[in-house]
LUMFI-512097 format. One line per field, with one value per residue (C-alpha): residue in one letter; x, y, z. Coordinates in Angstrom, 2 decimals. Last residue first. Example, Ala and Ser with C-alpha at 12.3 -4.5 7.8 and 13.67 -1.06 7.14 Angstrom:
2
residu	c(S,A)
xx	c(13.67,12.30)
yy	c(-1.06,-4.50)
zz	c(7.14,7.80)
***
This chain:
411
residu	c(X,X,X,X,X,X,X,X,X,X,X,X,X,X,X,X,X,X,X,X,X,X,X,X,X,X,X,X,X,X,X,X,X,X,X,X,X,X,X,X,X,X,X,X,X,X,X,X,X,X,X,X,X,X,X,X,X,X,X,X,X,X,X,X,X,X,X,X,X,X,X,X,X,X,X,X,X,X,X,X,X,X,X,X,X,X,X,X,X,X,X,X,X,X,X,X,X,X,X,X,X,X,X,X,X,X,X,X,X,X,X,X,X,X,X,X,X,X,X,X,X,X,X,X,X,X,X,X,X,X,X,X,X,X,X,X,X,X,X,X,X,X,X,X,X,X,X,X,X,X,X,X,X,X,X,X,X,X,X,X,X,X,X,X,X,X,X,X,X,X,X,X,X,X,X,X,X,X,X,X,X,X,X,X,X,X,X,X,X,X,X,X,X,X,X,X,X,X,X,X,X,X,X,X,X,X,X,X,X,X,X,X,X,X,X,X,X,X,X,X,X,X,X,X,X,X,X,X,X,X,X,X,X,X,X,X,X,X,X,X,X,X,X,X,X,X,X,X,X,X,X,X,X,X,X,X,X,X,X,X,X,X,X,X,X,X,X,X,X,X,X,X,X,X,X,X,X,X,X,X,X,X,X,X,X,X,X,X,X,X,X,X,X,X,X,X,X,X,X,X,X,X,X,X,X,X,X,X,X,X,X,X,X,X,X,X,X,X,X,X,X,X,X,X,X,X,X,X,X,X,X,X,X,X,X,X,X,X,X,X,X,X,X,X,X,X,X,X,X,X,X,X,X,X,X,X,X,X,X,X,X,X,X,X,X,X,X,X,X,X,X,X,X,X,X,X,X,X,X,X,X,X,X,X,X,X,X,X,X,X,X,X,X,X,X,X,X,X,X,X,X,X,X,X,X,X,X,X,X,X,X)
xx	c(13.20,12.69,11.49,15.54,15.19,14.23,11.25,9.03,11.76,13.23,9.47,9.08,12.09,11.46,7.58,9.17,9.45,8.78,5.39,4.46,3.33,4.08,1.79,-1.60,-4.58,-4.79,-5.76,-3.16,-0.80,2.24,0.98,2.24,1.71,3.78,2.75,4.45,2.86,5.06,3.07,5.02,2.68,5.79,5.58,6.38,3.26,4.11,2.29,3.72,2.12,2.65,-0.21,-1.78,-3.24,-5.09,-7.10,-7.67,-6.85,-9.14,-8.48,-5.43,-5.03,-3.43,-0.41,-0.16,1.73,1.52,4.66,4.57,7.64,7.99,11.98,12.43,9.95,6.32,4.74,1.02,-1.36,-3.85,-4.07,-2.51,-5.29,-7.63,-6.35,-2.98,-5.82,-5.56,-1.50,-1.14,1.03,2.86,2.58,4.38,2.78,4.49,3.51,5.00,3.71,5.62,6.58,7.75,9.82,13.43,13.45,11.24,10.05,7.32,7.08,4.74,4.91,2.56,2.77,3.50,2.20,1.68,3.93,4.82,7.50,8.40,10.59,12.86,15.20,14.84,18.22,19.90,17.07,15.38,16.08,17.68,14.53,12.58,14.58,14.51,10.99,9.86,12.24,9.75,6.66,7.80,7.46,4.38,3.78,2.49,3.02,0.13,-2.06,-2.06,-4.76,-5.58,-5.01,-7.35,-10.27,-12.63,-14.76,-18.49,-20.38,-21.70,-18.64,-19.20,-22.50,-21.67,-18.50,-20.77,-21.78,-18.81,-18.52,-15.03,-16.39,-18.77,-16.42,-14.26,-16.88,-17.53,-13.75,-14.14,-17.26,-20.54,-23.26,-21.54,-20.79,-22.29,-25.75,-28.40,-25.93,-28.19,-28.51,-26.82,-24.35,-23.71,-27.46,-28.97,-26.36,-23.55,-21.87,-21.17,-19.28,-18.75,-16.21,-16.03,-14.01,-12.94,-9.67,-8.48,-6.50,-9.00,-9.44,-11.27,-12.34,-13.73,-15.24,-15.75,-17.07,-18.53,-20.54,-19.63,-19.59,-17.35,-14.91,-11.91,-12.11,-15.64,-17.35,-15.26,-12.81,-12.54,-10.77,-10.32,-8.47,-7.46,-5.58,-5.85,-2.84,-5.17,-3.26,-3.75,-2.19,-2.88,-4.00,-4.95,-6.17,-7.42,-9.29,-8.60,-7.02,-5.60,-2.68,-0.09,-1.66,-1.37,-4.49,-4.22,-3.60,-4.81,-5.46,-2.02,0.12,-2.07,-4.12,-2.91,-1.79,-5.36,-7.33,-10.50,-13.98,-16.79,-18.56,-20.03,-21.83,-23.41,-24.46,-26.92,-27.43,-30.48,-30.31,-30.02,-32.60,-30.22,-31.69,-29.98,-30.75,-29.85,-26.73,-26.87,-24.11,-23.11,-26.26,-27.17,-30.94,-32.23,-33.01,-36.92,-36.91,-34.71,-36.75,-39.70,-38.25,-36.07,-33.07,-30.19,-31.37,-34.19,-33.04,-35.49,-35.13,-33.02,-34.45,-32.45,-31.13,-27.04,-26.17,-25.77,-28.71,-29.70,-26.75,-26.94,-30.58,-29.23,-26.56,-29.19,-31.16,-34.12,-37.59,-40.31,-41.86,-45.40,-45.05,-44.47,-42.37,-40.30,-38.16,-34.77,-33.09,-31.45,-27.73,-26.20,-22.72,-22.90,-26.69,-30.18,-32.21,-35.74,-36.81,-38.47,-39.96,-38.80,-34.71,-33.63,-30.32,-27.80,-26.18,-22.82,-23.35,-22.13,-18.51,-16.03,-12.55,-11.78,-13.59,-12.99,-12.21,-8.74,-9.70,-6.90,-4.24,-3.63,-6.63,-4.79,-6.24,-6.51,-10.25,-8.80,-6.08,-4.59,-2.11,-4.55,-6.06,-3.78,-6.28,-3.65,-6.04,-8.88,-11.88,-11.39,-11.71,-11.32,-13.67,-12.34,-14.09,-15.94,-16.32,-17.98,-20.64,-22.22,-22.35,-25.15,-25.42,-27.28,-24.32,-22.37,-18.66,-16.20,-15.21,-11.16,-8.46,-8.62,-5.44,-2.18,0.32,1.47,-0.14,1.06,0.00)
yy	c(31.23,34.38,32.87,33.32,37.17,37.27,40.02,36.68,35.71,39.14,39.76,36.53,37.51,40.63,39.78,37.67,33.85,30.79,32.20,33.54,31.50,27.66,24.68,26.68,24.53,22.82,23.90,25.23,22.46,22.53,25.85,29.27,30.38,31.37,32.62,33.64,35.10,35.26,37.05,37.61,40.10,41.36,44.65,42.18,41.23,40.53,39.14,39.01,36.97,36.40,34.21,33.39,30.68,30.51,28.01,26.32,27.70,28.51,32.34,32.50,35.79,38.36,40.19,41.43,42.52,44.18,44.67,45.83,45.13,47.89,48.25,50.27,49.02,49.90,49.31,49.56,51.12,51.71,48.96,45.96,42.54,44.21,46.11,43.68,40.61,40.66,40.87,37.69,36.31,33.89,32.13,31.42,30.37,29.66,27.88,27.52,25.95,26.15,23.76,24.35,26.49,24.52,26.91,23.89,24.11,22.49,23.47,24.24,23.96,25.88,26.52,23.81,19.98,20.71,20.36,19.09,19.72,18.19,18.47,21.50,22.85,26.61,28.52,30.16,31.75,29.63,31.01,27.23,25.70,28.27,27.53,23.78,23.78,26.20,23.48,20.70,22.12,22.78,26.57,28.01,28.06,24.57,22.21,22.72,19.74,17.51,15.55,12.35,9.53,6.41,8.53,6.77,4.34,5.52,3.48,0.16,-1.66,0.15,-1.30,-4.72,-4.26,-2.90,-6.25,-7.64,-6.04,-4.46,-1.05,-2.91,-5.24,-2.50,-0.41,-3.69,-3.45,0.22,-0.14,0.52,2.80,5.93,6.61,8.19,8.42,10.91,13.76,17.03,17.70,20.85,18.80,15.34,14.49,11.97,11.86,9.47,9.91,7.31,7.37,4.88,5.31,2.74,3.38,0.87,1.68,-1.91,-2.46,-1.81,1.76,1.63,4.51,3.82,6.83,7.31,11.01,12.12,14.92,16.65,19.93,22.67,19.42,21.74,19.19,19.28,16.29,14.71,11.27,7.93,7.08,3.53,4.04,1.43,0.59,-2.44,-4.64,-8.01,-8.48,-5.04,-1.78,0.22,3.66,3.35,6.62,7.56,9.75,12.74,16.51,17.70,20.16,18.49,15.13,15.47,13.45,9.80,8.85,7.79,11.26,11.97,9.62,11.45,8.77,8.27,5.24,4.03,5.97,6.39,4.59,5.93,5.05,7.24,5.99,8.09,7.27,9.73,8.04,7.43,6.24,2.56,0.63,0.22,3.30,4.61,7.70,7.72,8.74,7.25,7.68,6.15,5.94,9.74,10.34,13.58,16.27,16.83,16.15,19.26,21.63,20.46,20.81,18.01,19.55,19.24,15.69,13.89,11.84,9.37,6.13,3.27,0.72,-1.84,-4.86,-5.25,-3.66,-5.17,-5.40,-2.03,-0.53,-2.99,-1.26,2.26,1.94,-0.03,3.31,2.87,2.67,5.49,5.18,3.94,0.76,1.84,-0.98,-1.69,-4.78,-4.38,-7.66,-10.61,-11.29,-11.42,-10.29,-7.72,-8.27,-7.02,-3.92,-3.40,-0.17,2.79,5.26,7.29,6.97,10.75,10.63,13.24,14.85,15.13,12.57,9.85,9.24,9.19,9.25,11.95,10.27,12.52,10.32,10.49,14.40,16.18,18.35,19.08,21.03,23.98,27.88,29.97,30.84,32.63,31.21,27.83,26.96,25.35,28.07,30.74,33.22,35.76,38.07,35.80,33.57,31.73,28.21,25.63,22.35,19.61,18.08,15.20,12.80,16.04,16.53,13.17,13.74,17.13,18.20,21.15,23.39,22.75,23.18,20.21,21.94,22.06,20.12,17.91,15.79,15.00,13.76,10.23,7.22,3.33,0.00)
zz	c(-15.68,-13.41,-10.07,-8.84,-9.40,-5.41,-4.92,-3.01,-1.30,0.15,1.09,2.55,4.95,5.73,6.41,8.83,8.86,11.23,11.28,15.14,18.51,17.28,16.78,15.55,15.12,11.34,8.59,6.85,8.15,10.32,12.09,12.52,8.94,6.21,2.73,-0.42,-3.76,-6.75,-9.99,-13.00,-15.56,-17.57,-14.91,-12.16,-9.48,-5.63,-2.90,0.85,3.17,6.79,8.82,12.08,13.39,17.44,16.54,13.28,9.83,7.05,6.84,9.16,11.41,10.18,8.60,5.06,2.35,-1.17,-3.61,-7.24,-8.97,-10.99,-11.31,-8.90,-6.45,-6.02,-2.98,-3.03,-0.72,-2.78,-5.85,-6.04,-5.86,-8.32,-10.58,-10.94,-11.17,-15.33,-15.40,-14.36,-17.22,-15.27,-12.11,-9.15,-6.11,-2.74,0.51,3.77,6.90,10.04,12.74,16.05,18.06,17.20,13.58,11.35,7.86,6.65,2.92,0.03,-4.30,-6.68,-10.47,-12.01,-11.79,-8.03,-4.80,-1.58,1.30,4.55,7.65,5.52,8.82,9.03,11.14,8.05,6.17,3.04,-0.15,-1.48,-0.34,-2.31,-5.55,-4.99,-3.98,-7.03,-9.53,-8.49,-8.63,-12.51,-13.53,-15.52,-19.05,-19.36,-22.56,-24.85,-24.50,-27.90,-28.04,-26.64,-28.74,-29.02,-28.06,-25.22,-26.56,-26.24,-22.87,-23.68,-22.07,-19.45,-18.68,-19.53,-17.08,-14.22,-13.33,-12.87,-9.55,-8.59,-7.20,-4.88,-3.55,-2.86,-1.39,1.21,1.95,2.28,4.91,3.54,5.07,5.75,9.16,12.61,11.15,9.86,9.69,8.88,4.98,3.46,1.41,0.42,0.89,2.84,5.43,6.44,2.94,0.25,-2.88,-5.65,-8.48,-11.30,-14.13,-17.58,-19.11,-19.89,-17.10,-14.85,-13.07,-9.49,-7.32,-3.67,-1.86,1.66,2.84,6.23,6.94,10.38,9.71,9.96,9.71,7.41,5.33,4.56,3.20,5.59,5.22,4.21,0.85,-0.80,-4.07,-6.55,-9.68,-11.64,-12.85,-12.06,-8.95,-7.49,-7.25,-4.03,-3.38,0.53,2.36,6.13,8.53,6.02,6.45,3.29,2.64,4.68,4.46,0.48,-0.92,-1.71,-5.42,-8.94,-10.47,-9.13,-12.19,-14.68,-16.28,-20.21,-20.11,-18.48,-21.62,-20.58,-19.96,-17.48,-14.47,-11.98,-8.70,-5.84,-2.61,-0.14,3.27,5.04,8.65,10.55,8.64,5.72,3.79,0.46,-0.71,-4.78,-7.67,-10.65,-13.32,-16.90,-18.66,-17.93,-17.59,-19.12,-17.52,-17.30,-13.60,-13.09,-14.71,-12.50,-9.19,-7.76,-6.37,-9.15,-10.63,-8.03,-5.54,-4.90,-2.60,-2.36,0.31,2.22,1.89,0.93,-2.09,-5.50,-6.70,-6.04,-7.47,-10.73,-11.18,-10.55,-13.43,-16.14,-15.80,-13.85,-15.86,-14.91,-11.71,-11.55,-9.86,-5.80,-5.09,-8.44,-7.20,-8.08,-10.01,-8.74,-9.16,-6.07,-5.82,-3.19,-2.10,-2.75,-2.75,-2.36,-4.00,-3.82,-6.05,-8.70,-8.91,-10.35,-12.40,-11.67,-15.04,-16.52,-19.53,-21.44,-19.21,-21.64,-19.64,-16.79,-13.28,-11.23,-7.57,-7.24,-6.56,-8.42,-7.56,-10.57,-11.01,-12.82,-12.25,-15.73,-14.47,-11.33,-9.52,-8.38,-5.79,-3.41,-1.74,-3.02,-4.48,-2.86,-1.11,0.00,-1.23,-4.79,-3.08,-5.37,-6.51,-7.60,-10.74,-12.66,-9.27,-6.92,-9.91,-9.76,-6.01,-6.73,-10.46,-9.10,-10.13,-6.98,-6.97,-4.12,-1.32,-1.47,0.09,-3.11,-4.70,-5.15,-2.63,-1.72,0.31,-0.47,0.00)
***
C-alpha cells in the first residue's frame, strides 16, 4: 500500500449536479487576497491536484439521475433484479438497477437531478451515473456511482492517489495496485475538510486495465451537502466499497459506454514553472536557522514546505505564475509598494483564513511589470488547517518579502 500527494483540500462546486458533480471536478476556493487556496487562480487555475475520484474518460453525460420510487435492494454479488415498489416510476437506468442489486437490503429512494423541481426532472438520464438515498434501517445516506472509460496510459500519475496530508485533512487513504494490474483508491474522510460539519465522505475509485471506471461514494447523510448527519458513518465499509467497485456487473455497462479517443490531443506544454524546480529555488532562499521536515507540490505553479526553527513547525507555501496581469487592478491597488523596477509589492499580517485556533499568517504578494506574480505565505501551524503549533510564522515579512522580490522565479 502506499499514500502520496495530489489531490482535493477544497469543497467540491455545486451546479445542481449534486455527487455526480464532486467525481468530474475539484472544486477551489477563490476567497482571499492571494487566491492561493490550493495553488490555483482565477479561471486559468490547474486542477492538478486532483480528486482520485474525477472520473476523466467518456462518461455519457454530466447529469444526476432521479430513482422514482423505492426499491428493495439485494446483495454484493447477487444477481437478482430491483423490485419496483411503488409501480409507476419510470424505468431505472441499467446503473441504478446494478446498485440495487448489489447492495445489501435496504431501500433506495429518490433523488431527483439538481433539487427536484420540474426543470430538473426533465433532464435527461445519464447511462453512466446514478446517484440515490440509500436506507439500511439505521439512517439514510446519499451514494453516488459514476462510471466511465478512458485511456489508463494516459491517467495522470495523481489522479490515482491519496491526498497530500499536509494540505488535506482525512481519517485515512490506501492507493494500491492489485493483482489483475488495476488501480485502486479507498478514501474515508469529511465532506468538509476543514470538519465545519460533520458529513462524512468514503469513496472507492477503481481503473482496470483496460480503461474501464467505477467510483462509488457514500456519505452518512442523505445528501452530500446541506442535509443534517443521519448516522455516525456511511453505510458501507471500504472493503464492502471494494467489492462494490469491482462487480462484474458494471462491465456490460461500461462496455456500452463511447470508446474513449485512441489519442488524446495535444495539451500545450504549461507556461508556468515545474513544482519541483519552485521547492529547490525556495529551499535554497530559506534563512539560516529553518530545517525543511516536509515539502509538496503541483504539476506547475505551486509547491509548500514544513520548515522547522526549534519552536515548532511552520507551513510555507508559494505560487508562481505567469502572465497575471488581469488581477494587478484588483489585488494591487492603494497602498502599493512599487519598487524600482515595478515590482509591485503588497503585504499582510493576520489571522489565518481557514486555519484552526489561534493561526496566524505572513504573506507578501508581488506582481512584475511582464505580468510575474510570486505570492508567499507562512503560517504558525504545520498544516493550513490545522490549530496553531508555534506563537508567530517561522518567517518575517522581511524575509518573505526578500523571497518573493528574489530574481531566482525568473526562468
Amino acid at each position: 500500500m502506499l499514500e502520496n500527494g495530489g489531490r482535493k483540500d477544497q469543497d467540491s462546486f455545486e451546479d445542481g449536479l449534486g455527487a455526480a458533480m464532486k467525481q468530474t471536478g475539484a472544486e477551489f476556493s477563490v476567497a482571499g487576497r492571494p487566491l492561493l487556496d490550493g495553488g490555483l487562480a482565477r479561471g486559468r487555475r490547474r486542477t492538478v491536484l486532483r480528486r482520485s475520484a474525477a472520473v476523466t474518460g467518456s462518461v455519457a453525460a454530466l447529469a444526476v439521475i432521479g430513482l422514482g420510487g423505492s426499491f428493495v435492494t439485494g446483495g454484493i454479488g447477487s444477481s437478482q433484479n430491483a423490485g419496483e415498489v411503488g409501480g409507476t416510476s419510470p424505468a431505472l437506468s441499467p446503473v441504478a438497477r446494478t446498485l440495487a442489486a448489489l447492495l445489501p437490503e435496504g431501500q433506495l429512494s429518490e433523488e431527483p437531478a439538481g433539487g427536484g423541481d420540474t426543470e430538473d426532472r426533465k433532464r435527461p438520464r445519464p447511462e453512466g451515473l446514478a446517484t440515490v438515498v440509500y436506507d439500511d434501517g439505521h439512517g439514510k445516506a446519499a451514494l453516488a456511482v459514476t462510471l466511465g472509460r478512458q485511456n489508463p496510459g494516459q491517467v495522470n500519475e495523481d489522479e490515482l492517489s491519496c491526498p497530500d496530508r499536509n494540505l488535506n485533512t482525512f481519517e485515512a487513504c490506501t492507493a494500491t495496485k492489485l493483482k489483475d494490474g488495476s488501480r485502486l483508491v479507498l478514501f474515508k474522510g469529511w465532506e468538509y475538510p476543514d470538519r465545519r460539519e460533520e458529513t462524512k465522505w468514503w469513496y472507492a475509485d477503481l481503473l482496470t486495465p483496460e480503461g474501464y471506471r467505477i467510483s462509488v461514494s457514500e456519505w452518512n447523510a442523505p445528501a452530500q451537502k446541506g442535509a443534517p448527519v443521519s448516522r455516525s458513518t456511511p453505510p458501507l465499509s471500504l472493503d464492502r466499497m471494494k467489492e462494490l467497485v469491482r462487480a462484474e456487473e458494471w462491465r456490460p455497462i461500461i462496455a456500452s459506454l463511447p470508446e474513449p479517443e485512441k489519442q488524446a490531443p495535444e495539451q500545450p506544454a504549461p507556461q508556468g514553472m515545474s513544482g519541483a524546480v519552485i521547492v529547490d529555488r525556495l529551499t535554497a532562499q530559506l534563512p539560516d536557522g529553518l530545517t525543511v521536515k516536509a515539502s509538496g507540490k503541483q504539476e506547475t505553479e505551486y509547491a509548500y514546505l514544513v520548515v522547522d526553527d526549534g519552536l515548532g513547525k511552520s507551513f510555507v507555501q508559494i505560487n508562481v505564475q505567469p502572465n497575471m496581469s488581469d488581477v494587478e487592478g484588483d489585488l494591487f491597488g492603494a497602498g502599493t509598494e512599487v519598487l524600482p523596477d515595478g515590482t509591485k509589492v503588497v503585504t499582510h499580517e493576520g489571522p489565518g483564513e481557514k486555519g484552526g485556533d489561534g493561526v496566524k499568517t505572513r504573506e507578501v504578494d508581488t506582481i512584475r511589470p511582464d505580468g510575474l506574480r510570486v505570492v508567499i505565505s507562512a503560517f504558525n501551524a504545520a498544516k493550513q488547517n490545522e490549530a496553531a503549533t508555534r506563537e508567530e510564522p517561522a518567517l518575517t515579512l522581511a524575509q518573505l518579502r526578500k523571497i518573493a522580490t528574489s530574481k531566482v522565479w525568473r526562468k
